[in-house]
N, C-alpha and C positions, 0 to 999 in steps of 0.2 A: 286390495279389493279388485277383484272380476271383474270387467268392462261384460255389461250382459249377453254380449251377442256377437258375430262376425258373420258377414258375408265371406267365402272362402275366395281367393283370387288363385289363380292357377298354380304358381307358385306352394301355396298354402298346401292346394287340395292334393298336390302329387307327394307332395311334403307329407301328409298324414293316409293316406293307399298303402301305408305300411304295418303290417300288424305290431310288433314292439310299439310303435311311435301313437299308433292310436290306444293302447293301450296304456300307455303312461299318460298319453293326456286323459285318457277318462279315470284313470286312478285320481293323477292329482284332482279332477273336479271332483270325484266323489269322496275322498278320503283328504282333500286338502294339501298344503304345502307338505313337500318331504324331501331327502336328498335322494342323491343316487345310490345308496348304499339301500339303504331304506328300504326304496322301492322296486329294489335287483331285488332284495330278499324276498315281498312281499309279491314280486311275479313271477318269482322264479328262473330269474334269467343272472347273466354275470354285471358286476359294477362296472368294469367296464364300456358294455356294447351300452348300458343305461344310459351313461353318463354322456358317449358320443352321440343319440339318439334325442336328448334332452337338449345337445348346442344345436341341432339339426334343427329342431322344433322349435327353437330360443333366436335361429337365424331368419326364422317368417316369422317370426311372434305371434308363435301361439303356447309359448310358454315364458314365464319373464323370472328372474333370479327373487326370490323372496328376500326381500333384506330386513325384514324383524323375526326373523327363526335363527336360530342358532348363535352364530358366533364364532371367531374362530377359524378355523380352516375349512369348516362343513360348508359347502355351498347348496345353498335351501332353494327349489325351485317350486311354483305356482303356476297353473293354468292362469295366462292373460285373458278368456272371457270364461265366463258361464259356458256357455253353447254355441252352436255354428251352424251354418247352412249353404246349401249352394242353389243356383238354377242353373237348370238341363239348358236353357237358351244361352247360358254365357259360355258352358263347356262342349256344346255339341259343334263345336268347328275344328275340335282340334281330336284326334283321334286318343292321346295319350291322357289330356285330361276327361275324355268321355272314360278310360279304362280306368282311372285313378275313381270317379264319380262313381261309375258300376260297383267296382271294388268297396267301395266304402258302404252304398246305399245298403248292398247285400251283406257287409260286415258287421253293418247296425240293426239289420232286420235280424239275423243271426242271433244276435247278442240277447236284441230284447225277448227273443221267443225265449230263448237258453232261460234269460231270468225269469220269465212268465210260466215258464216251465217247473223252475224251481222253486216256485211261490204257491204252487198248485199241491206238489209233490211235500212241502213244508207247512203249508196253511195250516194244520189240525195242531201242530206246536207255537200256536199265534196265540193270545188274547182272544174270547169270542167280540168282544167289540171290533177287533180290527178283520175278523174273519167275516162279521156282518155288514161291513161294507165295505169291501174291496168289489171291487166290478169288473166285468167284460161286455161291451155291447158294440152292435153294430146297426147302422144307422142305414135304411136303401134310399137315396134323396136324385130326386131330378135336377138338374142343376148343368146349368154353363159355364164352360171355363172361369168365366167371370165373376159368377156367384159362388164359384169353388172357392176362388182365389179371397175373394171376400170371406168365406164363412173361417176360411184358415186363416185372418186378420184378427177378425174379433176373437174366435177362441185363443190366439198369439195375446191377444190382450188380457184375456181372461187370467193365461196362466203367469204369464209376468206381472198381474196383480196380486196372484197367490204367493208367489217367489217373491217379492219385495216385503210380504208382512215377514212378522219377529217369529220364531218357532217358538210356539208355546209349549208348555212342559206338555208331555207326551207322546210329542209330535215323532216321528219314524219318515226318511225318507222315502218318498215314493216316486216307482217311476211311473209316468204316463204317457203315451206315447200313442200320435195321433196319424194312422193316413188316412186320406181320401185320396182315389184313383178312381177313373173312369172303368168299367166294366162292358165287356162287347154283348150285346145284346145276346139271349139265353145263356148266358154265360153264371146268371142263378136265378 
């Protein structure tokens, strides 16, 4: 099982600024434990570069060797947590983990738009239940750093309460994905 969470340590973050290596760790969270064969096939890349990219990310531990899959000579590897995050105060001193953070922040903005994109373009091939509530909204809120930081506390709570319940039959994974960012005045 996933440890739910990690702050990223420098180490970590320059460790995953790499497109392969973030890619295999959001495979194995999304699609679970698998080898390097597996998962070369499944991104379309060689067993090899998988497999040296998986010790890479097995040497910060953000990926840990599965040891109830397979058997054998197969080596089975898992995401070590759920999810990760960093803050801009722990990496803004050092130039190369600021480019490794940039790099990432706009890799995952990337990604989500890519899938929200394709949820749009695919929605009419849905269930009308789950086409009836899927959502987009956006929220204009006055607020201080301080009650930013807070209000991104309890929503953190909110969905780690969702994510511990059991998946009940039906269920489909969903992704949600949440920023708040300040906006410079007439800016909307």
């Amino acid at each position: 099982m996933a440890h739910p969470e990690i702050r990223l340590n420098s180490q970590q973050l320059r460790m995953l600024a790499h497109p392969l290596r973030s890619r295999l760790l959001t495979a194995l969270r999304l699609e679970g434990p698998a080898t390097a064969t597996r998962l070369a096939a499944s991104l379309g890349t060689n067993t090899g570069a998988t497999s040296y990219h998986l010790r890479q990310l097995a040497a910060v531990g953000l990926v840990v060797e599965h040891e109830q899959a397979g058997g054998g000579r197969e080596r089975w590897w898992r995401a070590a947590q759920a999810s990760h995050g960093w803050l801009d105060s722990e990496v803004g001193g050092d130039p190369d983990d600021q480019a490794a953070a940039d790099w990432l922040a706009d890799h995952y903005l990337r990604e989500f738009f890519a899938a929200a994109q394709h949820w749009l373009a695919e929605r009419r091939a849905w269930p009308a239940a789950w086409r009836e509530v899927h959502f987009s909204s956006d929220f204009l809120l006055e607020l201080t750093p301080q009650r930013l930081k807070q209000l991104e506390e309890e929503l953190h709570q909110v969905v780690l309460r969702y994510r511990q319940e059991p998946a009940a039959e039906g269920s489909e994974r969903v992704l949600l994905a949440i920023y708040g960012f300040p906006l410079r005045r007439g800016q909307r």
